[in-house]
FIRO-259613 format. One line per 8 residues: number of its first residue (from 1); their letters; for each residue x negated, y negated, z of N, C-alpha, C. Coordinates in Angstrom, 3 decimals. Each point is the difference from the previous one (the first is absolute). Last residue first. Layout:
NUM	a	X/Y/Z/X/Y/Z/X/Y/Z | ...
// end
This chain:
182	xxxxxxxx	-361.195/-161.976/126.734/-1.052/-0.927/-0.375/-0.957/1.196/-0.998 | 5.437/-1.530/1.144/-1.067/1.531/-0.061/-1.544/-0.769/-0.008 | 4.178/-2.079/2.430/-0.306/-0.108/-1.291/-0.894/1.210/0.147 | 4.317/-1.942/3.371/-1.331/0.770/-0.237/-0.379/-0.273/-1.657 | 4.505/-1.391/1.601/-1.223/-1.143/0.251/-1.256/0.240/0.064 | 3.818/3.769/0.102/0.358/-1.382/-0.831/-1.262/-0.914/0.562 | -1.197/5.247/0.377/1.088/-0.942/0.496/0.106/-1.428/-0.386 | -1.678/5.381/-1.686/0.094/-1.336/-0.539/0.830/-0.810/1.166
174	xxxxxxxx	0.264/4.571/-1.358/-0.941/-0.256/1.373/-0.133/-1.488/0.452 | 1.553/1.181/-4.929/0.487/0.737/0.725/-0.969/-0.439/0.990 | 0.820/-3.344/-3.243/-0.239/1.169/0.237/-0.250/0.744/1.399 | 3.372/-4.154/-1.199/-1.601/0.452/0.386/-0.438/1.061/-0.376 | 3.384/-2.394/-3.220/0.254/0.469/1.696/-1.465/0.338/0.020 | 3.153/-3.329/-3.642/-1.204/1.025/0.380/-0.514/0.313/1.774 | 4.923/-1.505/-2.303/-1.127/-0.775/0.515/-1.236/0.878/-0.057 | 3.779/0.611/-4.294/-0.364/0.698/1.812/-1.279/-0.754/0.493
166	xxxxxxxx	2.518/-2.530/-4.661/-0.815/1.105/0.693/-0.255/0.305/1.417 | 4.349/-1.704/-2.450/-0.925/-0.941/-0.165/-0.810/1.230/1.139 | 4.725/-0.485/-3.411/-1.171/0.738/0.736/-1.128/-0.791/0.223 | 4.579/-2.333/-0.019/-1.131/0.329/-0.923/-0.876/0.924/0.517 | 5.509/-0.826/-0.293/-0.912/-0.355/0.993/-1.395/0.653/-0.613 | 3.899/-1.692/-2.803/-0.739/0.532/0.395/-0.779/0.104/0.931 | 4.277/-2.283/-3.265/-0.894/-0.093/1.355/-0.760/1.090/0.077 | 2.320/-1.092/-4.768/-0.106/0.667/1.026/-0.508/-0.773/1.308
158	xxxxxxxx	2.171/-1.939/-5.562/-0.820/-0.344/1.530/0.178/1.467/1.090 | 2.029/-2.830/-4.122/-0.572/1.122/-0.260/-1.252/0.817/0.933 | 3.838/-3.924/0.015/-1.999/0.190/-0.115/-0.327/0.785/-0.545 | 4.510/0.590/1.005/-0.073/-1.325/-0.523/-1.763/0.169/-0.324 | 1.015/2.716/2.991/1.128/0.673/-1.062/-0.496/-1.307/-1.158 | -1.169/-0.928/4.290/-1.065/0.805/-0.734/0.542/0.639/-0.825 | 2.819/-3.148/2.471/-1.017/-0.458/-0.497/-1.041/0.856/-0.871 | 3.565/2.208/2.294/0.451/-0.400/-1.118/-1.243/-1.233/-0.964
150	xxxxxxxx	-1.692/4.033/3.392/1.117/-0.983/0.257/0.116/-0.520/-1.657 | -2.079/4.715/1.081/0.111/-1.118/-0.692/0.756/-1.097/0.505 | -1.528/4.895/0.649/-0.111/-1.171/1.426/-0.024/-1.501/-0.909 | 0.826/4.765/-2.256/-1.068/-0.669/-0.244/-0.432/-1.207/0.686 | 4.353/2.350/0.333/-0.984/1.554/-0.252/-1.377/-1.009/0.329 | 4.102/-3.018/1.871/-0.983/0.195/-1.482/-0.712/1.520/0.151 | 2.613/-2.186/3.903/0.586/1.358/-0.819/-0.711/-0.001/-1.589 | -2.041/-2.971/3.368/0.313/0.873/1.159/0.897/1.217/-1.156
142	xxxxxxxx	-0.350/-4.276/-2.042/-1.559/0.885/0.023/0.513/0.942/0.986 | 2.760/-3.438/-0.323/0.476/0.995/-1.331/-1.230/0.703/0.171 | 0.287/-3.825/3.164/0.762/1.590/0.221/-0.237/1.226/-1.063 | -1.421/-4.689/-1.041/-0.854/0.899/0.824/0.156/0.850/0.286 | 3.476/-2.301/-1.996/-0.782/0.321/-1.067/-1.379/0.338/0.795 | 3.673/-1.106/2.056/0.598/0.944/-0.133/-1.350/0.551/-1.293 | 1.010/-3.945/3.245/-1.393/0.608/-0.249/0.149/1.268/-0.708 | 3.216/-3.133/0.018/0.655/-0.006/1.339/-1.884/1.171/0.009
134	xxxxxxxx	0.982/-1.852/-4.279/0.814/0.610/0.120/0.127/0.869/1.348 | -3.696/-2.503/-1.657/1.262/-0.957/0.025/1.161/0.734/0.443 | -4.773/1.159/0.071/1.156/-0.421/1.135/0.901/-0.415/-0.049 | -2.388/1.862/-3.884/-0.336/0.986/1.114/1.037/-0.741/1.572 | -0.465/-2.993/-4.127/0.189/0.921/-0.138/0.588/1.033/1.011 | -2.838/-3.514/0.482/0.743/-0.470/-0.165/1.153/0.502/-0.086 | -4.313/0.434/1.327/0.255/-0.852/1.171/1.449/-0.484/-0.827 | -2.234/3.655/-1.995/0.205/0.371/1.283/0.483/-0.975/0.667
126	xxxxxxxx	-1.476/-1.059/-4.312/1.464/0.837/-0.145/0.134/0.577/1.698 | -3.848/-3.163/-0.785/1.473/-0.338/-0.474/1.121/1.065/0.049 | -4.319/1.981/0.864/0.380/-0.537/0.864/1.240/-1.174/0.027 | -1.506/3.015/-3.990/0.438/0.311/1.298/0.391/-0.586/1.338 | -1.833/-2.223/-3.558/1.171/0.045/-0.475/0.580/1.133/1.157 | -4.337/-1.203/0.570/1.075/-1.198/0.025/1.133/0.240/-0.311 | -3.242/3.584/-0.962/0.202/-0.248/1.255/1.112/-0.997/1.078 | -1.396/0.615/-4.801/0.953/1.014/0.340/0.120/-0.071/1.401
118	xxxxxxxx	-3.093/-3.209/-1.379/1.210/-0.039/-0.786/1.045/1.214/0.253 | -5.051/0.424/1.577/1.039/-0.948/0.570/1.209/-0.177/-0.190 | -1.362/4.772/-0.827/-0.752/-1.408/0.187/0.865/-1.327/0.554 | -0.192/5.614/0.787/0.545/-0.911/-1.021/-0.897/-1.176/0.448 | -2.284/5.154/0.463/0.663/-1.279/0.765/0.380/-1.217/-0.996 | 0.241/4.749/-1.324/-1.176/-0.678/0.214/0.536/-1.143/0.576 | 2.333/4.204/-1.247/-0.487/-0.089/1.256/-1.549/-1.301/0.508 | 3.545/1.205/-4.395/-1.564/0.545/0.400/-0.692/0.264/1.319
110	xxxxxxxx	4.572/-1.333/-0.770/0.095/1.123/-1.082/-1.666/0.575/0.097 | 2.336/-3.240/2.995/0.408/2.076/0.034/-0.461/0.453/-1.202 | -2.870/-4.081/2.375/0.926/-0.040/-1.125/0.820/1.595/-0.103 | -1.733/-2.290/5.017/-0.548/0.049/-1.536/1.049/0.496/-1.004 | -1.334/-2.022/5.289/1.515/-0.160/-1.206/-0.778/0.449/-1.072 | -1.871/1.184/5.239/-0.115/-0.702/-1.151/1.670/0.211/-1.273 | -2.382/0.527/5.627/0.720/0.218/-0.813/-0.141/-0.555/-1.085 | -2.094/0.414/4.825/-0.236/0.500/-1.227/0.650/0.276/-1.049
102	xxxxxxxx	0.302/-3.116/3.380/0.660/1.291/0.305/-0.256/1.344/-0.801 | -1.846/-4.644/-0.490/0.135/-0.023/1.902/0.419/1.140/-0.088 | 0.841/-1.507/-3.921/-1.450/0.183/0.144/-0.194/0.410/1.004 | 4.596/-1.463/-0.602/-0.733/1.675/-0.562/-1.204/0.302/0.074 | 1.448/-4.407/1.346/0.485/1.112/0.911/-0.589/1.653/-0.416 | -1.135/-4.106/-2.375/-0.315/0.145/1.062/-0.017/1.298/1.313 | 0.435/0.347/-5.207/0.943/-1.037/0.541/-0.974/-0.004/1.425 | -0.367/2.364/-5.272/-0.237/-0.364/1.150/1.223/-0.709/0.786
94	xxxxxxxx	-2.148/1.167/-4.528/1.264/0.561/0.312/0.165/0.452/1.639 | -3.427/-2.549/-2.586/-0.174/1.305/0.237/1.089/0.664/0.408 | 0.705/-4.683/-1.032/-0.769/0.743/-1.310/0.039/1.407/0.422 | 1.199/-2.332/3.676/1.186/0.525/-0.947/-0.888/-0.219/-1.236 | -2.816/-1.265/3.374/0.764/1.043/0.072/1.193/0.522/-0.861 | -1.464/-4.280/-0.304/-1.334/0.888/-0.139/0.125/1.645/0.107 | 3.238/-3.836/1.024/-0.075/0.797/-1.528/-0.902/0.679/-0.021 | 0.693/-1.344/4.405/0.830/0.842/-0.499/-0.254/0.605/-1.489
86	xxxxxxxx	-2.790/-3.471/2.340/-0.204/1.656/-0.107/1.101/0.887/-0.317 | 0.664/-4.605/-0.612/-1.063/0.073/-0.684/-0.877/2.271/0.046 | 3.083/-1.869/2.782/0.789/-0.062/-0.995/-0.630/0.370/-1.174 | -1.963/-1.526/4.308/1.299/1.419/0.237/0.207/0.604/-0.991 | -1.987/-4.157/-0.077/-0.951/0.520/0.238/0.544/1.789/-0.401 | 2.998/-4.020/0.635/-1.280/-0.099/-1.829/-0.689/1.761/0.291 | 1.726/-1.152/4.309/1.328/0.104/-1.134/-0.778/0.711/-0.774 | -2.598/-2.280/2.953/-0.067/1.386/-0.086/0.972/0.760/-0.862
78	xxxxxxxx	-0.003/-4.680/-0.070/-1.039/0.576/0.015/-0.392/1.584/-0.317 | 3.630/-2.315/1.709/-0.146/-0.314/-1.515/-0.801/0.636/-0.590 | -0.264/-0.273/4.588/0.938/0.870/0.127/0.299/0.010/-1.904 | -2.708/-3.649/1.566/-0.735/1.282/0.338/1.081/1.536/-0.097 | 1.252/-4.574/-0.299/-0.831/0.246/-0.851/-0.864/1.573/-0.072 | 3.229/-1.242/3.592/0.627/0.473/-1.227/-0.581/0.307/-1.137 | -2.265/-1.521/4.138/0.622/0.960/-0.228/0.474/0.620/-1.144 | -1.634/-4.578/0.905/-0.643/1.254/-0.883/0.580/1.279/0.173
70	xxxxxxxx	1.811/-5.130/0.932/0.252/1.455/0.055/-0.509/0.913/-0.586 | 0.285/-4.988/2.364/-0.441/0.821/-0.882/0.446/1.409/0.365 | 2.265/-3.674/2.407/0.666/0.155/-1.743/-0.810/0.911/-0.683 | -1.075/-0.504/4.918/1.798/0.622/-0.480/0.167/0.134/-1.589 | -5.470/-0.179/1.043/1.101/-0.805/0.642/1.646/0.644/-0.545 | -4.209/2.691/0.019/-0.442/-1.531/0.535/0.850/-0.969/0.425 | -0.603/6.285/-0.941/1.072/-1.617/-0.320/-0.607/-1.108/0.596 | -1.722/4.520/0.300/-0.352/-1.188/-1.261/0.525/-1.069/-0.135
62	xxxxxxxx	1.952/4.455/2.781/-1.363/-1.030/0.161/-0.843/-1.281/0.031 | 3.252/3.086/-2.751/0.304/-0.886/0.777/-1.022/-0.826/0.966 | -0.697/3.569/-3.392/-0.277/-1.365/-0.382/0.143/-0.827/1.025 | 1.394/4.945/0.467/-1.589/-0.586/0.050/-0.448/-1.508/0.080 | 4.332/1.551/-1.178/-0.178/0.178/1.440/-1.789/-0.416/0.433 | 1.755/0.219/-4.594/0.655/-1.049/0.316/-0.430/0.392/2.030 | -1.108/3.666/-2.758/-1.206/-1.623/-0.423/0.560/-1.423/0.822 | 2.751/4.062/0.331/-1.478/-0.223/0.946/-0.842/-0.566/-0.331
54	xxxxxxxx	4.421/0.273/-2.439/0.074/-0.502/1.316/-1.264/0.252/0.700 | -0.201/1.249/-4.509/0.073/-1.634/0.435/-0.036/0.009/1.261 | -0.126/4.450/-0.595/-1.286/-0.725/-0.697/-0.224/-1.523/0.858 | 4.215/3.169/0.403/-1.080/-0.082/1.277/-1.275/-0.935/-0.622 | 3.294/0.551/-3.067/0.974/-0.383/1.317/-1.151/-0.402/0.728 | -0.671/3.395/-3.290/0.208/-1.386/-0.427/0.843/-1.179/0.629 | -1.024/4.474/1.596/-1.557/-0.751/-0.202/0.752/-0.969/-0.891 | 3.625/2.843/1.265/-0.648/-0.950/1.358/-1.409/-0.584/-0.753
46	xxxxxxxx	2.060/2.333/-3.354/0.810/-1.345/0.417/-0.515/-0.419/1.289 | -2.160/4.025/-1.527/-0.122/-1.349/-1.114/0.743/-1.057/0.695 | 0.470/3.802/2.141/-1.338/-0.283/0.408/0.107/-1.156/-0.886 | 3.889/2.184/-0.761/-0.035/-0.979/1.195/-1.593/-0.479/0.525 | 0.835/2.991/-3.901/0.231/-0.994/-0.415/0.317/-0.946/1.488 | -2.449/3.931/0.564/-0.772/-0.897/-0.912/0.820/-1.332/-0.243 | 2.376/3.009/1.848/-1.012/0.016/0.895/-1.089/-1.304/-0.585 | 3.488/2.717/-2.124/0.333/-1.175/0.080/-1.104/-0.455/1.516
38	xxxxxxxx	-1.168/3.558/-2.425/-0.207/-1.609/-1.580/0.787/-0.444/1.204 | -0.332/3.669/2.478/-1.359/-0.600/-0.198/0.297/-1.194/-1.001 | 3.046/2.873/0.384/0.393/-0.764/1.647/-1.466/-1.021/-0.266 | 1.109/3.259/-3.406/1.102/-1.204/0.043/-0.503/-0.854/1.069 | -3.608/2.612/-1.998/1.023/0.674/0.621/0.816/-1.863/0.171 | -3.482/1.705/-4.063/0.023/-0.098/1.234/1.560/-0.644/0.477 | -2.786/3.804/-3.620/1.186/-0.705/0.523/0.273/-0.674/1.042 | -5.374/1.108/-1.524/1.646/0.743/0.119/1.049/-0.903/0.545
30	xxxxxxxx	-5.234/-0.935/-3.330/0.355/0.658/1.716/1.857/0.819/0.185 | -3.321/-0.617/-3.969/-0.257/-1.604/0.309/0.667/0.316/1.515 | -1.576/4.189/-2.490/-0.561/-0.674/1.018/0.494/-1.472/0.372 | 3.070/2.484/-2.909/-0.081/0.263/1.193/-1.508/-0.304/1.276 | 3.154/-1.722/-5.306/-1.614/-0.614/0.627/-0.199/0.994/2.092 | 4.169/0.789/-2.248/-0.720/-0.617/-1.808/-1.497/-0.507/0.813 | 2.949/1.983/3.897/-0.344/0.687/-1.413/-0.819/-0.639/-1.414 | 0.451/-0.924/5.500/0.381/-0.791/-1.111/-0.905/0.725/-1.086
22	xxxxxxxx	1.936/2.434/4.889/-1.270/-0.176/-1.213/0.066/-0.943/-1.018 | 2.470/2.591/3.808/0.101/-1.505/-0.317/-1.427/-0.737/-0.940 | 1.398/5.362/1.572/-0.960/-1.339/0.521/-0.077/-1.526/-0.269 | 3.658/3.286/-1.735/-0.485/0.219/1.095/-2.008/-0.540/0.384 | 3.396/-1.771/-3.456/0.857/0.358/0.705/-0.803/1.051/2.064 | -2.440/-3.781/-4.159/0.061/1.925/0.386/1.087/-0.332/1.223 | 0.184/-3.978/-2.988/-0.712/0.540/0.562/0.508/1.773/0.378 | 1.569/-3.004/-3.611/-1.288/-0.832/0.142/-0.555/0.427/1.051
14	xxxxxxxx	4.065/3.410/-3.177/-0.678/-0.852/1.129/-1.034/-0.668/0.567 | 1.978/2.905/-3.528/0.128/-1.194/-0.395/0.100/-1.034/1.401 | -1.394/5.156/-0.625/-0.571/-0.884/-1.252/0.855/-1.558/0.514 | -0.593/3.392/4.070/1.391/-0.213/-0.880/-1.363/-1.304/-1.129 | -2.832/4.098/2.700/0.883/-1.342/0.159/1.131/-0.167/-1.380 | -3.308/3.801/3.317/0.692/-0.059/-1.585/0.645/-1.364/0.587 | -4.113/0.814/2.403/1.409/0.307/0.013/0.292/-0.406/-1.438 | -4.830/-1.050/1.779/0.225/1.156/-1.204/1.662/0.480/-0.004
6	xxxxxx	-2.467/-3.936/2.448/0.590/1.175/0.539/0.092/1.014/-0.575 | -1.456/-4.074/-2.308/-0.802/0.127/1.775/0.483/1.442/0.520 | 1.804/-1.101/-4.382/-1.724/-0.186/-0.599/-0.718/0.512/1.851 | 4.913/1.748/-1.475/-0.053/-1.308/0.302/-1.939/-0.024/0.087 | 3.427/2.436/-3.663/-0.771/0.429/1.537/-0.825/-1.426/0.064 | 3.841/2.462/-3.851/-0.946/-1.037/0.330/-0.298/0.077/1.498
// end
């Protein structure tokens, strides 16, 4: 068997090409993405759900009229709903904030099509429960997975992927950036 991007002979019972990191069962959805990047994503997620409220709540201040009102907070509630409301939106597409920001996606190992919400939730339950309980030893377990699996995506049935996403288009040749042809 030969990997679909590289043409290398690959091992049959692996979810990516050992040598280009190719996510084999679907190789355009993109390639194996790298340990340092999901936890990159997963600290980008926890500061924006931190940073949201607290800058609606910084904004609001302002607003205040007297010691007892407090739109702030209303406004920090606010953006909460708001936060949260985009989280699920994103975890249908097998999303998260952070991964979007990084080009990364959670899709299914067996098709490579992005999971949905419900597999998504249950991933993210088993990561905030699972995966750390045991001192984080269930994030670790991806760094020696063949298949960069932490124990949450063992459970899901779940890959990461960083997503191919197309070459910027360049000038043509002679071409300098802000010229047009007429």
């Amino acid at each position: 068997m030969e990997c679909p991007r590289c043409a290398k002979e690959i091992v049959p019972d692996r979810l990516f090409c050992m040598w280009c990191e190719a996510f084999l069962p679907k190789a355009e959805a993109g390639a194996k993405a790298s340990i340092l990047r999901r936890f990159a994503a997963d600290m980008l997620d926890s500061i924006l759900s931190v940073l949201v409220p607290a800058t609606a709540y910084l904004l609001a201040a302002p607003y205040r009229r007297t010691p007892f009102d407090d739109p702030p907070a209303s406004w920090a509630w606010l953006a909460t709903l708001i936060y949260a409301v985009a989280l699920l939106l994103f975890m249908r597409r097998g999303l998260t904030p952070g991964k979007w920001l990084l080009g990364e996606r959670v899709v299914n190992k067996m098709t490579g099509e992005p999971v949905g919400f419900w597999r998504m939730l249950l991933r993210s339950v088993m990561k905030n429960t699972l995966s750390s309980f045991f001192l984080g030893l269930g994030y670790l377990w991806a760094i020696w997975d063949r298949d960069a699996q932490a124990w949450h995506d063992k459970i899901a049935g779940t890959v990461v992927i960083k997503e191919e996403r197309p070459a910027p288009l360049t000038p043509a040749r002679g071409l300098r950036p802000g010229t047009s042809v007429s």
